[in-house]
Backbone bond lengths (Angstrom), bond angles and torsions (degrees), N, CA, C in turn:
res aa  C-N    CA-C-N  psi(-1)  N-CA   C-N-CA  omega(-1)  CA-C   N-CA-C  phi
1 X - - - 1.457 - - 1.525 109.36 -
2 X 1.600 116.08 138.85 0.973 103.08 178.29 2.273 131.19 -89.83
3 X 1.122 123.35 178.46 1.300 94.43 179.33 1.845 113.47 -120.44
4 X 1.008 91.98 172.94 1.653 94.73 -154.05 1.858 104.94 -45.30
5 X 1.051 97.88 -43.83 2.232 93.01 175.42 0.957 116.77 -34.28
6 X 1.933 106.74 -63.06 1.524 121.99 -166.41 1.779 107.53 -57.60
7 X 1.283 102.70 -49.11 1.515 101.47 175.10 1.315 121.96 -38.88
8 X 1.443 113.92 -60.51 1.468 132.79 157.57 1.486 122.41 -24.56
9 X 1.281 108.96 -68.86 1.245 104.37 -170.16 1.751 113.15 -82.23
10 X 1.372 110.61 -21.71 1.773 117.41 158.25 1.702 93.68 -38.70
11 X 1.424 104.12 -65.92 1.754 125.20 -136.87 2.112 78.15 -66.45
12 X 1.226 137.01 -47.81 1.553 138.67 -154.59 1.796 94.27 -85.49
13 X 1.539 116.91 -19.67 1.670 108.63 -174.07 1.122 97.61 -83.06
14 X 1.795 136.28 -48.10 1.249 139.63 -170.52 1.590 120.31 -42.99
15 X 1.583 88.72 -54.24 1.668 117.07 164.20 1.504 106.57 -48.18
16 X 1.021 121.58 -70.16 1.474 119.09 -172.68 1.643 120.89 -43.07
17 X 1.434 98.40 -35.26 1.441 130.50 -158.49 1.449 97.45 -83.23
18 X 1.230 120.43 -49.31 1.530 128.85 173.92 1.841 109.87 -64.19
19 X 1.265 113.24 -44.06 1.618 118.45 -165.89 1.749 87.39 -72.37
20 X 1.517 116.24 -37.31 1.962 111.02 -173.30 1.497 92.16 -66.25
21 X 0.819 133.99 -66.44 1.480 131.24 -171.09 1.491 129.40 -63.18
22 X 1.670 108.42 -15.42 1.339 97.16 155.25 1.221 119.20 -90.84
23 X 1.501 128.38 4.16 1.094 128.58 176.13 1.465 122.91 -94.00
24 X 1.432 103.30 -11.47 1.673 111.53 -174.78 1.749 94.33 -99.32
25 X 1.370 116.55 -39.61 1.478 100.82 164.96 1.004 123.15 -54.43
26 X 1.891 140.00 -26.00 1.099 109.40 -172.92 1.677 108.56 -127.92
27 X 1.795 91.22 37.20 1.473 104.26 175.84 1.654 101.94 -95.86
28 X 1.291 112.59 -21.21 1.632 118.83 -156.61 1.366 121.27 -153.94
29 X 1.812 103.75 31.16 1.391 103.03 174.91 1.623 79.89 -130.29
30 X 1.386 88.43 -168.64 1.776 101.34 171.27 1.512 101.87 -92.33
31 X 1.515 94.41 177.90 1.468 110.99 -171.91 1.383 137.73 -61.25
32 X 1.760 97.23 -24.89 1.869 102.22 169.43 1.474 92.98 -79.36
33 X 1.423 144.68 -66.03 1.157 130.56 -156.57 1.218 102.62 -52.84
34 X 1.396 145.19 -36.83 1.442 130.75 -149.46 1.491 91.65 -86.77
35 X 1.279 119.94 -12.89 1.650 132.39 -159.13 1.974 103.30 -93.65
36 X 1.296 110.63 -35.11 1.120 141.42 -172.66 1.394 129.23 -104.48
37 X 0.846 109.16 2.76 2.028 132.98 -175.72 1.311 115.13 -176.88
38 X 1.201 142.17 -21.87 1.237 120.39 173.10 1.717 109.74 -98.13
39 X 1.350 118.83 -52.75 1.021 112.29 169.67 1.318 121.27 -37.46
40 X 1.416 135.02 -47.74 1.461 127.73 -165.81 1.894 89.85 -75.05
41 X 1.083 128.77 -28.14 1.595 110.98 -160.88 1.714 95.16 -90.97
42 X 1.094 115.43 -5.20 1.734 127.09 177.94 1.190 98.53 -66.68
43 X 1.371 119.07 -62.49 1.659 125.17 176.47 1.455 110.37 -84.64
44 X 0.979 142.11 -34.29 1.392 138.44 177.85 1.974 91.25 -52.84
45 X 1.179 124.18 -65.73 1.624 124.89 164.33 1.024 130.03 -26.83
46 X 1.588 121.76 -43.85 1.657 138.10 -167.11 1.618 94.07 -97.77
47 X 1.197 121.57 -16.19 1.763 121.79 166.46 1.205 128.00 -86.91
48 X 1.529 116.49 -34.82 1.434 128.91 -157.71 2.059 90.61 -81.70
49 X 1.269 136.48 -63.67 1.175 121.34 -153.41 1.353 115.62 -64.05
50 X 1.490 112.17 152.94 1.263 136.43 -170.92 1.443 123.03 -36.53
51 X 1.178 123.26 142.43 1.364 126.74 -179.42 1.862 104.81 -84.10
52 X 1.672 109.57 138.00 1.831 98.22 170.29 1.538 95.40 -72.88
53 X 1.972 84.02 162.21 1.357 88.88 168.06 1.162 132.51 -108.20
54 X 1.417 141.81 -137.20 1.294 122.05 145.92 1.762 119.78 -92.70
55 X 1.383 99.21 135.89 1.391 105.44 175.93 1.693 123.80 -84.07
56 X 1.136 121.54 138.72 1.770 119.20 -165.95 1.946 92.16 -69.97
57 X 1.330 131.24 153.88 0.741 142.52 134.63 1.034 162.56 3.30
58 X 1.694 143.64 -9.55 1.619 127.55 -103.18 1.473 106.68 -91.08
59 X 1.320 106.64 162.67 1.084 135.11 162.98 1.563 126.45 6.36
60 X 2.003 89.54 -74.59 1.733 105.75 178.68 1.824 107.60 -85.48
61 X 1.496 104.89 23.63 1.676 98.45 170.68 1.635 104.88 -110.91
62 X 1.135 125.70 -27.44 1.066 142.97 -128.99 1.390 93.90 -84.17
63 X 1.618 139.41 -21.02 1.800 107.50 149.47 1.029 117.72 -104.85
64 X 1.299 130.96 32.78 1.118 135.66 146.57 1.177 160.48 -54.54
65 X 1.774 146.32 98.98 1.585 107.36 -141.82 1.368 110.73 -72.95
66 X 1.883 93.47 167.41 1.925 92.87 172.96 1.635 96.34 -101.37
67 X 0.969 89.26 157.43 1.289 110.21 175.04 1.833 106.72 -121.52
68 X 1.465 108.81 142.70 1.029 119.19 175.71 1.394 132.14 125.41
């Protein structure tokens, strides 16, 4: 089984991998293909990576305000 990082960083290469390739489709094809395959893997890329999560707290933050 794998553990939650590895997933992550699989799940952020795919992404990467999709945003390079919509960019080489519509660096070096014509205009319907770049319209028709690159664009969707442009956003299919800018969708696929990981959500943050929540971070614990520590100690020396803790009277501090949050902001956000």
């Amino acid at each position: 089984m794998m553990n939650r990082s590895a997933g992550r960083v699989i799940l952020a290469l795919v992404a990467g991998l999709a945003i390079g390739a919509g960019f080489d489709f519509d660096a070096f094809n014509s205009w319907w293909v770049a319209l028709s395959v690159g664009v969707p893997l442009i956003v299919v890329g800018f969708a696929l990576p990981p959500r943050a999560t929540r971070v614990l707290q520590s100690s020396s933050t803790a009277g501090s305000p949050r902001f956000g």
